[in-house]
N, C-alpha and C positions, 0 to 999 in steps of 0.2 A: 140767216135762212134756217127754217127747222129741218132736220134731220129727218129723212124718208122714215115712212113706216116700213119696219123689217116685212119681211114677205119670206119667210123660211121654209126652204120645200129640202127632201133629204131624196137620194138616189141610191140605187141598190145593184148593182152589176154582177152577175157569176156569169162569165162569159165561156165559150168551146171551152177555154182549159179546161176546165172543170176543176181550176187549183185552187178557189177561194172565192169570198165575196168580200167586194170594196165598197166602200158605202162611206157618203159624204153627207153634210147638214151644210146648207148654204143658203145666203139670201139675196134671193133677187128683189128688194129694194129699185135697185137700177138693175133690169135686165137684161141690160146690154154689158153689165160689170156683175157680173157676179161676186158675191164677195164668201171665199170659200172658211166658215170657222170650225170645222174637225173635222176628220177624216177618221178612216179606219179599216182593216183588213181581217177580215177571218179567214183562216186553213176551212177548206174543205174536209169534214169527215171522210175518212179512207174508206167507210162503207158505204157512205152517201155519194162519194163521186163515184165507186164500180155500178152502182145500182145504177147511176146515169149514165155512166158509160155504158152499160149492158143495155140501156132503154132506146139506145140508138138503133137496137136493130127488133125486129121481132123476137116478142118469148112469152114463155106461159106467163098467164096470170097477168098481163101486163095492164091492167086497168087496175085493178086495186095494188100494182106496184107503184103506177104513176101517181094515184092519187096520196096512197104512203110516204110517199119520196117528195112529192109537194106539202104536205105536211110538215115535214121532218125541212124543207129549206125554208118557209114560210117561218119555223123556229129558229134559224141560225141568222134569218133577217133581222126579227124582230130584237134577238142578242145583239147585235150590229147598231140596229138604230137605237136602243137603249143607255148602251155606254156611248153613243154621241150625244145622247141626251145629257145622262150622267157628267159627262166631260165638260159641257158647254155650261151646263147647271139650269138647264133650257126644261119646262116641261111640256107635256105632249102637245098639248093643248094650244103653246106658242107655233106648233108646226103646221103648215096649209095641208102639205100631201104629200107623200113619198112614190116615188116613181121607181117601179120593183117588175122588171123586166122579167124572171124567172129564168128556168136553164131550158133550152132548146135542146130537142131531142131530134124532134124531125123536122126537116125544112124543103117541101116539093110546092114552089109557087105555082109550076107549071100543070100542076093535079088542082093547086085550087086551095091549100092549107098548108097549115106552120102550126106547130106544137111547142109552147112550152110552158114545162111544168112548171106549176107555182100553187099556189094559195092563197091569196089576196084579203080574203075574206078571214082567213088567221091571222093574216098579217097586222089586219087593223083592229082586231080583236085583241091581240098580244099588246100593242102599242097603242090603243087608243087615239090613232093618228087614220085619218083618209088616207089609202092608198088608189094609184091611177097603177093601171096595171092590161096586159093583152094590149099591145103595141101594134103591133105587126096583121090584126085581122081586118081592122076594113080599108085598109091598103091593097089587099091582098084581093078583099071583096070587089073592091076598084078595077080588078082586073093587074096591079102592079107585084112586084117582088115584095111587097113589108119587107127589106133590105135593101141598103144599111138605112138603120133609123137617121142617126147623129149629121147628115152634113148641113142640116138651117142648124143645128147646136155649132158644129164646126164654122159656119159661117159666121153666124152673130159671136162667135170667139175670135174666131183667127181671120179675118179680111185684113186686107192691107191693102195700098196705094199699088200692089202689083201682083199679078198673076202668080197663085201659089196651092201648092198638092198639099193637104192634110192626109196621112197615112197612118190607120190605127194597125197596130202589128199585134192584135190579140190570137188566138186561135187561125180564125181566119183575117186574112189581110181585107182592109175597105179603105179606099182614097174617095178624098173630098176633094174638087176641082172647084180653084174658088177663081170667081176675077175680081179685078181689080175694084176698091171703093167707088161708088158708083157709076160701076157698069150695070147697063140694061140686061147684061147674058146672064141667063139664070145659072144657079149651084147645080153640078151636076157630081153623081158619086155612084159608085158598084164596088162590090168584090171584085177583089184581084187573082185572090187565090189563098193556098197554103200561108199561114205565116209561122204561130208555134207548132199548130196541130200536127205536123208530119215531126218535127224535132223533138215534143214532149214525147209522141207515141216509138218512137224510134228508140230514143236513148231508155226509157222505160222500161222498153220488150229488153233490151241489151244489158243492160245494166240494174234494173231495178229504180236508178231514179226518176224523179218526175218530174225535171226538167234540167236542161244545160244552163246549169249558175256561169252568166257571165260568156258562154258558149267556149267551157275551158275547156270541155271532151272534144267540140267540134275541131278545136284550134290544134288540137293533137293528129290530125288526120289531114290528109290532102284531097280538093274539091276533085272528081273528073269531068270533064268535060265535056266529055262521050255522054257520059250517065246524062249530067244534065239537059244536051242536046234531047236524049232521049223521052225522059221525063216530061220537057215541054211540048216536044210536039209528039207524045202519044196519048196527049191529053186533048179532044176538041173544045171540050171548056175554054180552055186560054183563050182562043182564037173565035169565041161568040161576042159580039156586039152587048155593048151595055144597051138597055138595063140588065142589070144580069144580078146572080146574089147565091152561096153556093154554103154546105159548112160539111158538118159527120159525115153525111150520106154520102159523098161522095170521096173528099178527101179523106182518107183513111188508113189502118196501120195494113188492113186487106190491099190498097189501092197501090199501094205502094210497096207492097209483096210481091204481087203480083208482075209488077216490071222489072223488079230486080229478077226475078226468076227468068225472066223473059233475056232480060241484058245481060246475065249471065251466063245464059247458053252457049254465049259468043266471045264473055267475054270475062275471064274468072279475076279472083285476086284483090279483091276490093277488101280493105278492114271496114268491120263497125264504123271507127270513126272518121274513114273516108267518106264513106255515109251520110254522116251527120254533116261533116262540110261540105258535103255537093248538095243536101238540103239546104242548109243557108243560102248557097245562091240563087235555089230553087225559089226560095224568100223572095232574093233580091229580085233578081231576073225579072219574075210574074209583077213583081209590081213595077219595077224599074221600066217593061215595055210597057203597062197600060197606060202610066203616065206620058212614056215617049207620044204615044200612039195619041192618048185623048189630051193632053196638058204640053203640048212641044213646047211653049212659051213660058212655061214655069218657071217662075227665078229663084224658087227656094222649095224647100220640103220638110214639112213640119211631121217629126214621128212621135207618138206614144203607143200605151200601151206595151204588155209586159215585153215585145221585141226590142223595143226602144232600148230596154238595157241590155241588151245581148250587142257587145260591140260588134264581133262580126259581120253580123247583120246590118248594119249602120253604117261602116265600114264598105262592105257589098254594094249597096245600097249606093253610098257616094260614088264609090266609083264606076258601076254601071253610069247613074244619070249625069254626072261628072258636074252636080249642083250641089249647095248646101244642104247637108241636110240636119237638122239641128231638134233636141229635143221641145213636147211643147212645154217645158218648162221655162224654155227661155224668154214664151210669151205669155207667160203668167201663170199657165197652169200645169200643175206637175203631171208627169207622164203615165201614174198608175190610179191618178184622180180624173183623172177625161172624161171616161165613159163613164163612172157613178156622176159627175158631172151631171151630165148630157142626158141622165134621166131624170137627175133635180130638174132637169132645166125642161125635159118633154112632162113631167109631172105639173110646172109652173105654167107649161105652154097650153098643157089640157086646160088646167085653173082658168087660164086667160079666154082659151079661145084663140088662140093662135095653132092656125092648121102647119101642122110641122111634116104631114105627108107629100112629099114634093114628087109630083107627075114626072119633072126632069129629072130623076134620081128611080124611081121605082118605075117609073113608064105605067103606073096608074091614069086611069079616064078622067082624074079628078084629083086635086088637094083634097085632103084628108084631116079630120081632127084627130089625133092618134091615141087610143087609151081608153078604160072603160072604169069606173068609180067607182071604190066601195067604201062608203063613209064611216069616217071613225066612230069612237062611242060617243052616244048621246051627253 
């Protein structure tokens, strides 16, 4: 039998962290196997991620700062997809499209829009490659959340013969509620809540770093209980029905100043890194009940995503839902390659023609074809 023709499409992920972009070259040949051949990470610029971070909120000038700053990521992509070119010894011209998310500033589904900055139009200009690019707008058009993109990617990855949670722990936490190999019940998925976004911004303000390697500061510190009693239910977010889909705007370094000041009027004596571990569970916790709540029958729990390596959290994690819960590396795909994944894979999905906007997932009026094209050099 002859050998599929390659079908190579490349993804691009800078997600809430706002720590870096991961970017994969993969071929869906069989798109139901992905076959992933390089991968790769860039640090975020220390000036490129405050300017994103500061873009979260209102400030002068913020239009020619957005468009600057999309500029300037649209650069550190096309560096990305470059040396995967380089590496694989692939040129551009073997690649279909690259699927280039950009970074997310603002996210109010309920006003009717989603912001993120990007450049698409650099992007393919630099690399000579089609980019699929603005994910999240006629989802959104649909009347749905444009969040989380990834559960038909989580799906056609990770189904199995039984009922099981995909949970990416990036910035913000998104579970995929998958069933079983065919069942009739469609994929359902939402934000959960907090996952690094409260830990990075926390240890950060305290410490200067930009994130808990390994969660060694959190580990130094004891969880309260109080706090996180508090934490959960002084938030009505947790307790909204999916669809639901949330990031900056709400969870934030403010958001969560804001309660400490509150829970300490009553109640003093907490260190820093008590902190940090009552966060962790605050991880756990938000995602461990929505799965209780939408997923009771789950027999496993698949995590990536930069939480994935923070054992604490995985740890939390097991013992709240008191299930497996195992990296997705164990099912093929490494845990910091998911999401650049999952946009090769919505990049190959626009290509196709495969509506990857799922009504059961976003509460959109409609499936959707996700993405909008701007084709490479002639």
């Amino acid at each position: 039998m002859a050998a599929a023709t390659p079908a190579l499409f490349m993804g691009l992920m800078s997600g809430t962290s706002t720590d870096g972009v991961d970017a994969v070259l993969a071929d869906f040949a069989d798109p139901a196997h992905p076959r992933v051949l390089a991968s790769t990470a860039l640090p975020m610029p220390a000036p490129l991620r405050n300017e994103f971070l500061a873009l979260n909120t209102s400030g002068p000038d913020e239009l020619a700062r957005s468009a600057q700053a999309g500029n300037a990521l649209a650069e550190l992509y096309a560096q990305a997809c470059l040396q995967l070119l380089s590496e694989t010894n692939m040129a551009a011209c073997e690649v279909r499209a690259i699927g280039a998310h950009g970074q997310t500033v603002r996210h109010d589904p309920a006003s009717g829009y989603t912001i993120q900055i990007n450049a698409p139009a650099l992007l393919a200009e630099r690399t000579g490659i089609a980019v699929v690019a603005d994910f999240r707008a006629r989802d959104i058009a649909a009347g749905g959340q444009g969040a989380p993109l990834v559960p038909a990617f989580h799906q056609a990855m990770f189904s199995s013969t039984r009922p099981r949670a995909v949970l990416n722990l990036g910035g913000i936490a998104n579970v995929t509620l998958l069933r079983p190999l065919g069942s009739d019940s469609p994929v359902r998925g939402f934000d959960t809540g907090p996952a690094n976004i409260l830990l990075d911004a926390w240890i950060h303000d305290k410490t200067g770093q930009a994130y808990d390697a390994d969660g060694a500061w959190g580990a130094t510190g004891t969880a309260n209980t109080d706090l996180l009693e508090y934490l959960l239910g002084s938030e009505p977010w947790f307790t909204l029905p999916p669809p639901k889909s949330t990031g900056r705007d709400l969870f934030n370094l403010r958001w969560l100043q804001q309660r400490l000041d509150h829970f300490e009027a009553t109640k003093k004596g907490l260190a820093d890194a008590d902190i940090q571990a009552t966060l962790v569970l605050l991880t756990a916790h938000s995602a461990a009940q929505a799965i209780k709540a939408h997923a009771p029958d789950a027999a496993d729990v698949l995590v990536c995503g930069g939480g994935a390596c923070n054992p604490r959290v995985v740890s939390a994690l097991e013992t709240v839902l008191n299930l497996p819960v195992t990296p997705t590396s164990d099912a093929g795909v490494p845990v910091q390659v998911v999401e650049a994944l999952a946009f090769a894979w919505l990049a190959w999905a626009h290509e196709a023609g495969v509506y990857a906007g799922l009504p059961t997932v976003t509460g959109a009026r409609h499936p959707s074809l996700l993405g909008c094209r701007y084709p490479g050099t002639p």
